[in-house]
N, C-alpha and C positions, 0 to 999 in steps of 0.2 A: 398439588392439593391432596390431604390425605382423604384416602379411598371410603372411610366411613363418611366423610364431610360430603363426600360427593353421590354418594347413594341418598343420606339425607337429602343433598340440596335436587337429586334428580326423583326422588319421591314426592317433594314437595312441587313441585313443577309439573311433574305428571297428576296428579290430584288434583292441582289447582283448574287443569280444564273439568272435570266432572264436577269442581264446586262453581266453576262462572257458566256451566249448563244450568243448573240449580239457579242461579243467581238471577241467569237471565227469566227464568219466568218467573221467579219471585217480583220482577219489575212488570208483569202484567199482569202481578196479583192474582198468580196462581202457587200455594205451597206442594211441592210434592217430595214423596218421597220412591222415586221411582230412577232415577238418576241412572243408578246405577248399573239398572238395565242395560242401556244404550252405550255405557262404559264396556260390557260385558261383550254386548253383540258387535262393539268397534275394535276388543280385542283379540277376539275368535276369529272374526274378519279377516283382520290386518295379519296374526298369526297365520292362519288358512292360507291367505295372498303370498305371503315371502319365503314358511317353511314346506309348505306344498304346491303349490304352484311355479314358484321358482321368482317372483316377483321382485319388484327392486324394494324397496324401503316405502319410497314417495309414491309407490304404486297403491302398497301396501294400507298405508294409513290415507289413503283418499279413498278405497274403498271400505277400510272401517268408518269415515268419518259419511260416507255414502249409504252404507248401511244402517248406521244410525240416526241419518235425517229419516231413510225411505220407515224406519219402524217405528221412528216419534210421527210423524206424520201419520203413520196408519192408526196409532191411538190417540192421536189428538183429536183427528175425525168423531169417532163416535163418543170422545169423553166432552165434546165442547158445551152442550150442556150442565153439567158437569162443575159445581166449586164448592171452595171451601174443603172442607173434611170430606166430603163425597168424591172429590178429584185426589183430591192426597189417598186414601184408600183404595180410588182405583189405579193409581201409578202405583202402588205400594204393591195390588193384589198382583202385575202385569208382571210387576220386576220378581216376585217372587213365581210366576210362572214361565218368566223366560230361566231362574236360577234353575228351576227343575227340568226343563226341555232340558236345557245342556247339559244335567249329570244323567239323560236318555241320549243324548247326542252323539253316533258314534261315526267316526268318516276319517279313514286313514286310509292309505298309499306307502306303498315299500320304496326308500329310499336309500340305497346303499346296504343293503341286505338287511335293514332295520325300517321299524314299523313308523309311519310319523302321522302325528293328526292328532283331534280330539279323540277321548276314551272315554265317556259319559261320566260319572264318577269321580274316573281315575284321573283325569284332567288332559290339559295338552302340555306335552314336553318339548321339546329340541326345538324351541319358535330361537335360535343361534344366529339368526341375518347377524348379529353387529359384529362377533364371533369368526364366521366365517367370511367376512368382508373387510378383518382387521380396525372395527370402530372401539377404538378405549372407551372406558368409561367418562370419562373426560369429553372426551371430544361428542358423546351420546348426549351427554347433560346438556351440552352447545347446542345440539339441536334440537333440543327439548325447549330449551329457552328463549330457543329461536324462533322457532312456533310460536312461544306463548306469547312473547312480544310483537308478534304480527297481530295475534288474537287481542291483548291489549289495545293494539294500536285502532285494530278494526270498534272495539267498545269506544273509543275516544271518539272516533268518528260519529260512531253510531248515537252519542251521545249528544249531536250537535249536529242529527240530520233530523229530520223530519220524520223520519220511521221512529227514531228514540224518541220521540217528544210523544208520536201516538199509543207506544208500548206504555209507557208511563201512566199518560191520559187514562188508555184502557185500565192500568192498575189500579187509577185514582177512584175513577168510578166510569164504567164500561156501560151506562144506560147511559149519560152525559157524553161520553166518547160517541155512541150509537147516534143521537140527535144531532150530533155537529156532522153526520155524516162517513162514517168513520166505520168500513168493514170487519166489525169485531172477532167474528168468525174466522176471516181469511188471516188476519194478523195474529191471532192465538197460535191458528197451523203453523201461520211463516214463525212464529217463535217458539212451536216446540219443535222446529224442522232443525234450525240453527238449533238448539238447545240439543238436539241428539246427533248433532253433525260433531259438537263439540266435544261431547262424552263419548264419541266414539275416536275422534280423536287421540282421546288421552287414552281411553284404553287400547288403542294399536301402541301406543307409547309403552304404554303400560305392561301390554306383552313379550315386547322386544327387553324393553329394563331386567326383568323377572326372570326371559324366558323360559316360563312358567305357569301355568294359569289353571283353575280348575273352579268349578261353579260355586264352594260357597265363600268362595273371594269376594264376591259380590253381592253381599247379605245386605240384609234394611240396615245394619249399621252403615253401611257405605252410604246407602241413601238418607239416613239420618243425619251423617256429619258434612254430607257435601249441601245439606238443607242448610245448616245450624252453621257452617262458614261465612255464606251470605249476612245473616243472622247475626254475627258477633264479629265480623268486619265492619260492615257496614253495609246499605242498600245503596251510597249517596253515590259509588263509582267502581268500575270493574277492580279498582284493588282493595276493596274492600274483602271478598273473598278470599283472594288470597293471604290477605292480613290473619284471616282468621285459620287458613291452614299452616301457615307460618307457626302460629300459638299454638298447634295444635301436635300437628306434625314434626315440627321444626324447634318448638320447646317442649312440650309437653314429651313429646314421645322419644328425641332424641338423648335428653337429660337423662341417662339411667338413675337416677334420683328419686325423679317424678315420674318417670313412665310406669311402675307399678300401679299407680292412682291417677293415669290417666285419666280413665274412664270418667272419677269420682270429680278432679277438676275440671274437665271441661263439663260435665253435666251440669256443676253448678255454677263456674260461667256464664253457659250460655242463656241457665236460669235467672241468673244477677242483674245481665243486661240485657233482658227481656221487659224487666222491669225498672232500672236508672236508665237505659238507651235501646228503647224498643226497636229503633230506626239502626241501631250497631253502634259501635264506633264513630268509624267514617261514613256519619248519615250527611243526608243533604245538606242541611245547612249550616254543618264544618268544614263539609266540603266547597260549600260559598264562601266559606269567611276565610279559607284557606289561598282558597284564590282572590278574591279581595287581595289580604296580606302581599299574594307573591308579587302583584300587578301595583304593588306599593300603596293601596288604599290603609284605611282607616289600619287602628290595631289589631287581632283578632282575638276574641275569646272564646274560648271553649265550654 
């Protein structure tokens, strides 16, 4: 496969965990844009784990995806009060204060007569695990997609347990959730715990892809488009998200065509179907009539 194809298709892959972070609390009816926080702190982590530590890969990205539950969880705590545009600016305010700790962030170790580690600023370099472990680009994308299809697999589930049904409920309306019994509190945390388990994730992914990283990689736009993917996918199923980094990433920005006016198309996108498909794309119930259809029922219209 040609090597721009596969940078592409392993960009879009790593993304799509920091947009199904987003997604997921979009389903308990919380917007935020902080996302990319937890993306940040899972790749600094995961970076830190492999190229200073000495760490294997799998070490590496369980304790980004570790670090980023323990620091969603620490602000989901005191934001649970907290919705609406009052949530979404305080994720927003957090993610731009974890962006500035890290260009103060400075922590290296000499390795082979060279300096390795964050530089506050100046970013982290030599994160080379794939490099010096002999992984192609190829065979990195495999395990990028290998994840993400477990992480899939885990939404399908999730979607047809009993916890998905309360996340939703909570989404629908969380005083109605409350009456039926329904710990709205404790289930916010467990879903910004998973939501920054997954953002950290991608960004352990993310630093090995690159290896590369430096703080304002991780600006509100990261947290704006991994909102607005849920958003112009669809809210009805986990690939809904990724639909929309697909359009985004995957045509928009690969197309040297149209990637000049990115920006300008997806802004007005996700403004088009805000208002014809508020719910996305693949909202719920094309998502029902999709499976109707497969299961051989009725015909389905869109």
């Amino acid at each position: 496969m040609d090597e721009y194809l596969v940078g592409v298709l392993s960009n879009v892959g790593v993304i799509s965990f920091v947009a199904l972070s987003a997604y997921l609390l979009l389903l308990t009816g919380e917007i935020t844009f902080g996302q990319q926080a937890f993306f940040a702190i899972g790749a600094y982590a995961a970076g830190i784990a492999t190229a200073m530590w000495g760490w294997t890969l799998a070490a590496g990205l369980g304790f980004g995806a570790l670090a980023g539950a323990l620091s969603a969880t620490i602000v989901g705590v005191p934001t649970l009060r907290l919705h609406g545009l009052y949530f979404a600016i305080a994720t927003l305010a957090f993610a731009e204060m974890v962006r500035i700790l890290f260009e103060m962030f400075r922590y290296q170790i000499e390795i082979d007569g060279e300096w390795v580690g964050p530089n506050g600023a100046d970013g982290f370099r030599d994160i080379r695990y794939i490099f010096e472990n002999d992984i192609s680009g190829m065979e990195f994308m495999l395990i990028i997609y290998g994840l993400l299809t477990v992480i899939l697999a885990g939404f399908m589930l999730l979607e047809r347990s009993r916890l998905g049904v309360i996340f939703r409920m909570i989404g629908e309306d969380e005083v109605l959730a409350g009456l039926q019994g329904v710990s709205v509190a404790r289930y916010r945390i467990l879903a910004a715990a998973i939501a920054g388990a997954l953002a950290g994730i991608g960004g352990g992914l993310y630093a090995h892809l690159t290896t590369y990283i430096e703080p304002r990689i991780f600006d509100v736009m990261l947290g704006v488009h991994s909102l607005a993917y849920g958003l112009i996918g669809g809210l009805g199923t986990a690939l809904g998200p990724i639909l929309g980094v697909l359009i985004d990433i995957g045509l928009l920005e690969s197309i040297r065509a149209l990637s000049g006016y990115r920006m300008i198309i997806f802004g007005g996108l996700v403004a088009l179907l805000l208002i014809v498909r508020p719910r996305g794309l693949l909202d719920e119930r094309l998502v029902h009539r999709i499976g109707v259809a497969l299961r051989g029922g009725r015909k389905m219209r869109v």
